[in-house]
Residue, then its C-alpha position, 0 to 999 in steps of 0.5 A: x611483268x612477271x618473265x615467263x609473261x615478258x617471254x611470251x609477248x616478246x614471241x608476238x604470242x598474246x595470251x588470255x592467261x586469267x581465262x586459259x589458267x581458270x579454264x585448265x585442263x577443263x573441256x570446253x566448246x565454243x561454237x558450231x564453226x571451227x574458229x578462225x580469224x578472218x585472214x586465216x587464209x590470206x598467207x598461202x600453205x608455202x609460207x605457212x610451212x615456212x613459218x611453222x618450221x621456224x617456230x617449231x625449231x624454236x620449241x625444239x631449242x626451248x625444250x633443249x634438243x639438239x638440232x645439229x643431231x641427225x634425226x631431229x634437224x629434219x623435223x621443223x620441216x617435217x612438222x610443219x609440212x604435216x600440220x599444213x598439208x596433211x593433219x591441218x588440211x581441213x581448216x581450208x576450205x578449198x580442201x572440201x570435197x565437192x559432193x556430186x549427187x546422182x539421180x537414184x534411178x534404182x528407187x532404192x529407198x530404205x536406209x542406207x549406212x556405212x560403218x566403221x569409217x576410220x577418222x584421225x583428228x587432233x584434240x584442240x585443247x592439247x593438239x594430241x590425236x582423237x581418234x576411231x570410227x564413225x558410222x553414216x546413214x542416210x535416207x535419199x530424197x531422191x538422189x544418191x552420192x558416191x560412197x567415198x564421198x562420205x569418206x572425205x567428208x568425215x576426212x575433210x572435217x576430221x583434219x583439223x584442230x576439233x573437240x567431238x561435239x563439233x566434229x560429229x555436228x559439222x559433219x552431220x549438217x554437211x551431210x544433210x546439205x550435200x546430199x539435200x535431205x533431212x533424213x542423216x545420222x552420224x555415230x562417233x565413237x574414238x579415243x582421245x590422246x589427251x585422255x590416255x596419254x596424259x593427265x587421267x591416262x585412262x587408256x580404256x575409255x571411249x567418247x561416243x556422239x550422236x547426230x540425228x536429223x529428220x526421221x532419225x530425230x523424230x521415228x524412234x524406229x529408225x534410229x533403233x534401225x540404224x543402231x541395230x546395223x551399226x551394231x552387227x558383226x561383219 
């Protein structure tokens, strides 16, 4: 067994190294769901900082930075409670915002859109931030929900580790079963760290995905509708 392999296993980390080595720094997607393993929940987010914190500070040592020095022997603790409770949040599912519905008592049935939600999410390949703006629409089947909502439901799915295609289609189809139409589309357009800040470093580059449910799908009409009101200046 070679050193660097005998290092890892004796870490607890176990690695399909053939696959990740072929797969290098390829894009790949795997499924709809994010992947988790089955007790991904059963540790709770106290001991998880706890955890994190420790392996952390032993990357920071690996990589030869002084722990004892004043800036950095906070930041374990710091990264740790940011991958937990803040960046990483969404991979729990007691996190996801409860979408109350309200009976559209105005009958206002034309499409309804918001533009330029800003998202944070992290690439899960090199767990560097993704980044921009995602514009909803929807068209009520009868009931309506709170704008912020649509926010945290973009936020909710964005805190966690994610490639955009599986972003844009989780919020997409959460989408269409809060708000219990079929009627939903969703445009992501962001900026991927792992694109600028390393590897190509292209820094001008920007990845757009699309997400298109009923109408959207089938009236050309209305998906030409909404890219027209995603397209106008405020």
């Amino acid at each position: 067994m070679k050193q660097k392999e005998t290092l890892l296993n004796t870490m607890g980390i176990n690695i399909a190294r053939a696959s990740a080595e072929d797969i290098g720094d390829e894009h790949v997607g795997t499924s709809l769901e994010t992947p988790l393993r089955e007790d991904a929940f059963e540790m709770d987010d106290d001991l998880k900082v706890e955890l994190i914190e420790k392996h952390f500070r032993e990357i920071m040592h690996i990589m030869g930075l002084d722990l004892t020095d004043d800036s950095l022997k906070g930041t374990p603790n710091r990264v740790a409670k940011m991958y937990v409770k803040e960046v990483f949040s969404g991979l729990n599912p007691k996190n996801k915002p409860v979408a109350k519905l309200f009976e559209n008592k105005y009958k206002y049935n034309e499409m309804l859109v918001e533009k330029n939600i800003t998202f944070f999410s992290h690439c899960e390949h090199h767990f560097v931030p993704i980044h921009g703006k995602a514009h909803v629409a929807y068209i009520s089947n009868g009931s309506v929900i709170g704008l912020s909502k649509i926010n945290r439901i973009v936020q909710y799915f964005s805190q966690r580790p994610q490639v955009q295609e599986r972003l844009t289609m989780q919020i997409g189809n959460e989408l269409v079963e809060a708000l219990g139409t079929d009627d939903v589309a969703v445009i992501m357009d962001a900026d991927h760290m792992c694109v600028s800040s390393r590897g190509v470093k292209d820094t001008t580059s920007s990845t757009l995905t699309s997400f298109y449910s009923g109408k959207f799908e089938k009236d050309e009409q209305t998906r030409n509708e909404f890219l027209k009101y995603i397209s106008l200046e405020r």
